[in-house]
Backbone as CSV, one residue per row, in Angstrom:
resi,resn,N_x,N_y,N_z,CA_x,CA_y,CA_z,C_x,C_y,C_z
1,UNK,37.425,-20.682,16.460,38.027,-20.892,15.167,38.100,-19.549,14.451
2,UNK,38.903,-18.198,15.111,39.114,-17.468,14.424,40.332,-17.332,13.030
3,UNK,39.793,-16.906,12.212,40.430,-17.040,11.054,41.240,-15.727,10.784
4,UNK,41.060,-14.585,11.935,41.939,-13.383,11.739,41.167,-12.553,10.510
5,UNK,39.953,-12.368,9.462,39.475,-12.117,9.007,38.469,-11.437,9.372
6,UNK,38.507,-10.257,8.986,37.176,-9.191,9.160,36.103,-9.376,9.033
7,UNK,34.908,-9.841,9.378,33.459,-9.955,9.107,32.702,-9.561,9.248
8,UNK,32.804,-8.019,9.332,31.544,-7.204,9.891,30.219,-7.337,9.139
9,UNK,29.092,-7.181,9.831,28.240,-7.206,9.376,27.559,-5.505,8.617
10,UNK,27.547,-5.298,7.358,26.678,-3.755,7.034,25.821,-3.430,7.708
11,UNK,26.298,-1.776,8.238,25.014,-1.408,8.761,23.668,-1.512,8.284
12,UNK,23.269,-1.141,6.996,22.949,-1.276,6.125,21.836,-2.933,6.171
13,UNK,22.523,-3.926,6.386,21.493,-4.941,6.485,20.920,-4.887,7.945
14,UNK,21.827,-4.213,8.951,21.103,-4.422,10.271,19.809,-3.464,10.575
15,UNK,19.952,-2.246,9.649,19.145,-1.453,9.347,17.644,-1.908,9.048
16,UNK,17.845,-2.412,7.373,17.293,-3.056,6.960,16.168,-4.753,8.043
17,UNK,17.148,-5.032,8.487,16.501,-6.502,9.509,15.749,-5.398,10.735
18,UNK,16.492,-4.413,11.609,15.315,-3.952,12.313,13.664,-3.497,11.792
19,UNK,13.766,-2.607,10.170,12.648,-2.037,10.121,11.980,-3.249,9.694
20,UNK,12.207,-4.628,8.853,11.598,-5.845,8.824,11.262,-5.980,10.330
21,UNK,11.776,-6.271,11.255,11.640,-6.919,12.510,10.247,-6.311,13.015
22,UNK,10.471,-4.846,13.138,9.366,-3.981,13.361,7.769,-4.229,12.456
23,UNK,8.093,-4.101,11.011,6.618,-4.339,10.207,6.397,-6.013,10.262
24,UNK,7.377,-7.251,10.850,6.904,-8.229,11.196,5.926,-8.311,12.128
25,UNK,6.312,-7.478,13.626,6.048,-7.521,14.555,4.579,-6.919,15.177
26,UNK,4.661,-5.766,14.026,3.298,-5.067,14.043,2.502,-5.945,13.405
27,UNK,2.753,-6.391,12.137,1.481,-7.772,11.499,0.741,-8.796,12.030
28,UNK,1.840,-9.306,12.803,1.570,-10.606,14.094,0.805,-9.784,15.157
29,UNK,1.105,-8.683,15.292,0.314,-7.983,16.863,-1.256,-8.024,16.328
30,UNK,-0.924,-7.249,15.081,-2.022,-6.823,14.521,-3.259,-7.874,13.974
31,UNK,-2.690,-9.065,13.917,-3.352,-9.976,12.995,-3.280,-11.610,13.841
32,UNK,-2.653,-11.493,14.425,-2.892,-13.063,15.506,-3.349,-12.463,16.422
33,UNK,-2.828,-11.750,17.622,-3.215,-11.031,18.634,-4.476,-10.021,18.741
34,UNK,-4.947,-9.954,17.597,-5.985,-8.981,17.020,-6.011,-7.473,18.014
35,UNK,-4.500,-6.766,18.740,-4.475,-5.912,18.989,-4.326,-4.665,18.429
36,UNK,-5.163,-3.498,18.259,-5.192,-2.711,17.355,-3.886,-1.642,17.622
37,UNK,-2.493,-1.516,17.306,-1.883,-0.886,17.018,-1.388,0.907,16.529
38,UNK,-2.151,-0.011,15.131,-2.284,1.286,14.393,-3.455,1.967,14.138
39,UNK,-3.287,3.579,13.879,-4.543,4.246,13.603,-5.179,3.874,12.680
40,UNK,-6.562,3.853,12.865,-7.274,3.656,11.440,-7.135,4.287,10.705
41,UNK,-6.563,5.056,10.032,-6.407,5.829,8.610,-5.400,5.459,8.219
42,UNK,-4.503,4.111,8.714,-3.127,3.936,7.797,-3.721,2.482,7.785
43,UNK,-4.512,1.893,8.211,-5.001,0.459,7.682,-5.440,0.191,6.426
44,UNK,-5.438,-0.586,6.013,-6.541,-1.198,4.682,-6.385,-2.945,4.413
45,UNK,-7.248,-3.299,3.669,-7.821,-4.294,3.394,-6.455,-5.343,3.622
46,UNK,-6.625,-6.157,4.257,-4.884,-7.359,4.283,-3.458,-6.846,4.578
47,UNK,-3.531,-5.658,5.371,-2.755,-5.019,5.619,-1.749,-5.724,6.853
48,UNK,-2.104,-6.422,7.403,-1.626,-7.459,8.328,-0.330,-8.324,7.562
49,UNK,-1.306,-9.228,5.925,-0.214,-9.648,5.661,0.511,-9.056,5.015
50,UNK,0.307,-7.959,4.485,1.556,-7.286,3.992,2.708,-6.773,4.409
51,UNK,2.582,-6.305,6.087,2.987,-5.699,7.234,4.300,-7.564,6.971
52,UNK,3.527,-9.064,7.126,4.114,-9.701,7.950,4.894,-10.154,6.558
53,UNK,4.491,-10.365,5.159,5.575,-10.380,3.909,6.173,-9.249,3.907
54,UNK,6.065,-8.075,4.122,7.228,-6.918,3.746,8.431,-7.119,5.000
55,UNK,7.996,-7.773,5.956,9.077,-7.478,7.252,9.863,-9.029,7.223
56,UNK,9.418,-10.025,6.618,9.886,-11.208,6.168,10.882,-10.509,5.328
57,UNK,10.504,-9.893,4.028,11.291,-9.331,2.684,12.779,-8.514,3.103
58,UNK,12.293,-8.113,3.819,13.346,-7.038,5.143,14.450,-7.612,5.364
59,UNK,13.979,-8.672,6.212,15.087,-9.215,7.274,15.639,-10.353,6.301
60,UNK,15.235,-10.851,5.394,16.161,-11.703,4.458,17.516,-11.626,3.668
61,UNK,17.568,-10.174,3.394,18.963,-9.668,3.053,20.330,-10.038,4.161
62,UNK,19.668,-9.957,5.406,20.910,-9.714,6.670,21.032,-11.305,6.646
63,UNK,19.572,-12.418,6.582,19.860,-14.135,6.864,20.578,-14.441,5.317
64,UNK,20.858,-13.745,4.446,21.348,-14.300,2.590,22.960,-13.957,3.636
65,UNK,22.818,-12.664,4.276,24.538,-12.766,4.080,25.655,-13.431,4.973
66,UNK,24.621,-13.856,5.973,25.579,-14.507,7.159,25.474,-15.770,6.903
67,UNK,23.914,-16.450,5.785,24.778,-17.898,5.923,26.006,-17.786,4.711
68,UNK,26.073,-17.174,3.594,27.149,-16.729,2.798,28.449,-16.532,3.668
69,UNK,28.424,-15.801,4.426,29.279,-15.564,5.355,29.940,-16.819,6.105
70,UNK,29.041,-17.602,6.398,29.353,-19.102,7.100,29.983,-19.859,6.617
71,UNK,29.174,-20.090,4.911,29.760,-21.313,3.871,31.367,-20.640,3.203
72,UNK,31.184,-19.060,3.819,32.662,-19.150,3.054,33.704,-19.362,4.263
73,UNK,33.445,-19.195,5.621,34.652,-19.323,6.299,34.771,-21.031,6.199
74,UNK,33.877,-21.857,6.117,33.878,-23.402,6.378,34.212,-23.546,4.950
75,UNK,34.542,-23.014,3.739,35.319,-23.186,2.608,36.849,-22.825,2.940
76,UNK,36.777,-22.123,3.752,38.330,-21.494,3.508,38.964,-22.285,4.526
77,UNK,38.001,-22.551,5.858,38.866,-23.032,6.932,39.035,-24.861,6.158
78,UNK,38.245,-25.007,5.253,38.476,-26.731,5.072,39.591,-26.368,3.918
79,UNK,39.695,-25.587,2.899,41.208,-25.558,2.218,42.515,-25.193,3.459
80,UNK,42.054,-25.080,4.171,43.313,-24.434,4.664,43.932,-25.586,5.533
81,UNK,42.663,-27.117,6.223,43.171,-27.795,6.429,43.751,-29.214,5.529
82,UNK,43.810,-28.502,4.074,44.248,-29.996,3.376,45.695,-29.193,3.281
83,UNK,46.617,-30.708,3.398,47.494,-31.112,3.295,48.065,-30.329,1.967
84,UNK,49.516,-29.787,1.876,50.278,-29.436,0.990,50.487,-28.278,0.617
């Protein structure tokens, strides 16, 4: 159901969703897996969940714009199938 419409995604959010992906990924290593990662001199106290809310915070910009992205082609493609 191409609509002939450009949809690229910003570098900019994909940017953004990798370095989330990354400080997700280190939190969970770091904090379920209890594998030590990082050096001790960049740790501190709950640093796990901050690692796994800042990389959540991250990658939410890139999931705001593609379902935006979704609800508008399924707006445009349902005007485009009414009648008249």
């Amino acid at each position: 159901m191409d609509t002939g419409k450009s949809s690229s995604i910003p570098a900019r959010l994909i940017f953004l969703d990798v370095i989330g992906t990354a400080l997700l990924t280190i939190g969970l290593i770091e904090g379920i897996a209890e594998i030590d990662v990082l050096p001790d001199d960049m740790r501190f106290q709950g640093y796990e969940t901050a690692f796994i809310v800042a990389g959540c915070v991250l990658m939410a910009p890139l999931l705001v714009h593609v379902v935006a992205l979704v609800i508008r082609r399924a707006r445009s493609a349902s005007d485009d199938a009414r009648p008249g």
